[in-house]
N, C-alpha and C positions, 0 to 999 in steps of 0.2 A: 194674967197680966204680963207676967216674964216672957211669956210665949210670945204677945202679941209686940212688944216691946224688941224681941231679937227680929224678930219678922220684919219691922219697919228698919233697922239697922241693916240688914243684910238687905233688902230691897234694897235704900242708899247707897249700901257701896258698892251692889252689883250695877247701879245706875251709874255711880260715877264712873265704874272702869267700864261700861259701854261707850260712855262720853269720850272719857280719855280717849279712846281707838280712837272711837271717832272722828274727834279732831288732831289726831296724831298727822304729823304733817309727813307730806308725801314725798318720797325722796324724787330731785327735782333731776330731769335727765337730760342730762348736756348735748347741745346742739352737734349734728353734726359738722365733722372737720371739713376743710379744706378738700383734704384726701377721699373723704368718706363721698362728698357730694360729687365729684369730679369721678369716679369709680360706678357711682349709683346711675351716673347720668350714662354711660357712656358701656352699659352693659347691655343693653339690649340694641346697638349700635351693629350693624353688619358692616363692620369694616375695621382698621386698626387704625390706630390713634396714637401720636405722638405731639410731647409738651415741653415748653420752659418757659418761663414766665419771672421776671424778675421785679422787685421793687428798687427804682434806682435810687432814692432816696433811700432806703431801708435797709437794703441789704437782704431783705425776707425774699425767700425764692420758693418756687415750686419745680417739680421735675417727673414726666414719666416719661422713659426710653430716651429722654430728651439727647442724648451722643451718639443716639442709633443716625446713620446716611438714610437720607428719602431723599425720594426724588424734589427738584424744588418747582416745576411747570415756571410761571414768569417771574417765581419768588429771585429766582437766579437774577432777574434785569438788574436788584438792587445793588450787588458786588460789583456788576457792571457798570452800572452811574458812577460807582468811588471812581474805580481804573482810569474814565475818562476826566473826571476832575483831579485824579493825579496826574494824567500826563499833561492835561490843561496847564497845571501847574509849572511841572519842570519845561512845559516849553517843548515840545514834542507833536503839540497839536494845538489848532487855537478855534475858541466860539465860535468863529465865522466860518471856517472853513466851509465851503459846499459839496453838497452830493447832489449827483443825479439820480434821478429816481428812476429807478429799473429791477428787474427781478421780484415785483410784489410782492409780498406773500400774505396766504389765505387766514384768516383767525381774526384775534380781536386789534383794534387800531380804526385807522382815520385813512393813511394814506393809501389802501388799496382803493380808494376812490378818487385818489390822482392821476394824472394823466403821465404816463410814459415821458421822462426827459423835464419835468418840474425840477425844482431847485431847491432844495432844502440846506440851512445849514446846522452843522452840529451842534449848535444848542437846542434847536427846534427838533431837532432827532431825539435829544436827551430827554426835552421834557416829554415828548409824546410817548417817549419807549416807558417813561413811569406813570403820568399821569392817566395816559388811556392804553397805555400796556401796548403800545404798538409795535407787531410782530416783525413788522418791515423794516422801521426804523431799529428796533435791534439789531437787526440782521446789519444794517448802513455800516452800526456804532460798531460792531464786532470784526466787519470788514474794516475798519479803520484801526482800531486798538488791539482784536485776535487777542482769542481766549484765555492765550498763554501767559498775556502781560497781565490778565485779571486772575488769574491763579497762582501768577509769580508776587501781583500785588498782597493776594490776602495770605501768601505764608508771612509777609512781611509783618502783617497784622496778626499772626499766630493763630487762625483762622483755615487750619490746613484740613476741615471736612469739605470745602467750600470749593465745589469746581464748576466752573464755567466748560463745557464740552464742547457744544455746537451750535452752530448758527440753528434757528428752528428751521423745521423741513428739512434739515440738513448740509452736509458742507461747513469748511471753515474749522474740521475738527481739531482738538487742543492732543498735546501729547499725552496728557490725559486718560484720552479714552485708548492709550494703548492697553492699559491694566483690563481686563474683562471683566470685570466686574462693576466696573463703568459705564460699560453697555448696556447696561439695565434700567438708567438712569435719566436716558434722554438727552437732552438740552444743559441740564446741570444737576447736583450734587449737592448737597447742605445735613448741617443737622440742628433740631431744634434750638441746640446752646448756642454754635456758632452763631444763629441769625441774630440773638440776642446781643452775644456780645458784639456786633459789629455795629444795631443799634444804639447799645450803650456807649459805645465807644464813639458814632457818631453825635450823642447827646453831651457828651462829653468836650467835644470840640477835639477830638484827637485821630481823628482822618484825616490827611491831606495840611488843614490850616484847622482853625477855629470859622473863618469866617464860608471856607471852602462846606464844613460840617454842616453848619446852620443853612446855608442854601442845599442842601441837599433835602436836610430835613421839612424845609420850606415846599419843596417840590414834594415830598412824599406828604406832605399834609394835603395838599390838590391833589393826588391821586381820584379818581371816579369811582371805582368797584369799590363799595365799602356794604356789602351783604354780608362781611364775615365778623369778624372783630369792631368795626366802626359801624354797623346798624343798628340804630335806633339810637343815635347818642345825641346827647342835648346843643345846642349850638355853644352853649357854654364850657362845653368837653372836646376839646382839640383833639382829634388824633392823625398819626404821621404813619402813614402802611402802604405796604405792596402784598396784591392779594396775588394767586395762582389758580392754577385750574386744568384740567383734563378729565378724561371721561370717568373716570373714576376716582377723583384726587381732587382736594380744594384744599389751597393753604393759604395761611395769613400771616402777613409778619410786621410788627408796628408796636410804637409805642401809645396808650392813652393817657392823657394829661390829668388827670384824677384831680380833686380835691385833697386828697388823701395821697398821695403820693405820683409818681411817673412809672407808670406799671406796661414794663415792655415784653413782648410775647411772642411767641411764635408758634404755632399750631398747623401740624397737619394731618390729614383726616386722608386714609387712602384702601385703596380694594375694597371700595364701595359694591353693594350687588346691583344697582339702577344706576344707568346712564341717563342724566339730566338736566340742562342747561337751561337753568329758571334761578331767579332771585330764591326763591325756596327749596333750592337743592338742598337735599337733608343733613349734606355735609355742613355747606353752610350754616346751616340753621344750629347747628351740633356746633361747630367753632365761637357762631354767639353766645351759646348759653354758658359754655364753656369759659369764656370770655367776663361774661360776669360774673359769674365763680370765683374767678381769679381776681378781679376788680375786688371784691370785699374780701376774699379769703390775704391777700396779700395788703391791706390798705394800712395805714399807720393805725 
């Protein structure tokens, strides 16, 4: 009886400490970071990759290499639009002024499809040089305001990675590219934080005017190229960007209007191994995912 009586006791308790494990609960394992997802994404990437990303309401930031110089392809036009809305300003040049249309040049825009000796005036050069990146009309705006007045503008603005070089195709160079290691660069010069802070600073209303800022950013919200940071976004998500591009480089620089905050970025993605000019170049497609990452990694 003793015997059968310890049997059934020890059966129980080895029953309950099977139980016990059993339902011993699981230690629960914390979502990947910000950092960690952004690092995961961006390792089997053939190319180098630079970041900043800010929450303007928040103050929470991200950063990789983000103060390293890259090159910026037409991310540059943007420093460019301030320069000519400041001299707009002091009275040095005015909206209407006209250009003649001569010297095309080849790439992305409108006006290589005009005719020799058309009439454009410098507001219509401005908005085309952002909204459809028009290579010509840069060229116009730089032969009118020259590089050096938009590199003397952004030290003003403490924004001294930021240089405007050369007209594209070339011509028109700034003193600038006397340094050689400017020659590496192209057309212009940036680094991830600058793009941001001149962004923020335009969000801010502290460019030029308040009212001078907000039309700016009004124009960078019609921008057309939006395959980087602005694809796939809901009509009810405004965003304000100037993308970039050459055969091995895509950049994006813009802010998105978040529910959760105003989260402004700039990404670029460069020494790609495939030359490919498609909506789904792999850069691109790399700046978007990238992009939402940053949208919930950085959100209130």
């Amino acid at each position: 009886m003793f015997k059968k009586l310890f049997a059934l006791v020890f059966f129980l308790l080895l029953s309950q400490s099977i139980w016990a494990q059993k339902t011993k609960p699981t230690p629960s394992v914390p979502p990947p970071t910000l950092n960690e997802k952004i690092q995961n994404e961006i390792t089997n990437f053939s190319g180098k990759v630079w970041i900043y990303a800010k929450n303007l309401d928040t103050g929470k930031d991200y950063a990789l290499r983000s103060e390293e110089q890259v090159r910026t392809a037409s991310t540059i036009k943007l420093p460019i639009m301030t320069e000519v809305f400041h001299q707009v300003a002091q009275g040095k040049i005015n909206w209407t002024d006209e250009f003649v249309l001569k010297g095309k040049q080849g790439g992305s825009g409108v006006l290589g499809e005009f005719s020799d000796g058309a009439k454009i005036d410098l507001r219509t050069a401005t908005n085309l040089m952002i909204v459809v990146s028009d290579n010509t009309a840069t060229n116009l705006v730089l032969d009118k305001i020259s590089s050096n007045s938009v590199n003397d503008f952004m030290d003003t603005l403490g924004l001294k990675q930021t240089r405007s070089l050369r007209k594209i195709g070339g011509g028109g160079d700034a003193k600038a590219m006397d340094e050689p290691l400017n020659k590496l660069f192209g057309i212009g010069v940036s680094s991830p934080r600058d793009m941001v802070k001149l962004l923020e600073m335009l969000e801010r209303g502290e460019v030029v005017s308040k009212e001078a800022s907000k039309e700016m950013l009004d124009i960078l919200k019609r921008q057309q190229y939006k395959d980087g940071i602005g694809r796939g976004l809901l009509d009810t998500i405004p965003s304000a960007s100037k993308s970039g591009s050459l055969d091995r480089l895509r950049s994006d620089v813009g802010i998105i209007y978040t529910r959760r905050g105003r989260i402004a970025m700039a990404i670029t993605v460069d020494d790609m191994e495939v030359v490919q000019y498609v909506p789904d170049n792999r850069g691109l497609l790399l700046i978007w995912r990238l992009s939402q990452f940053l949208q919930d990694g950085l959100a209130k």
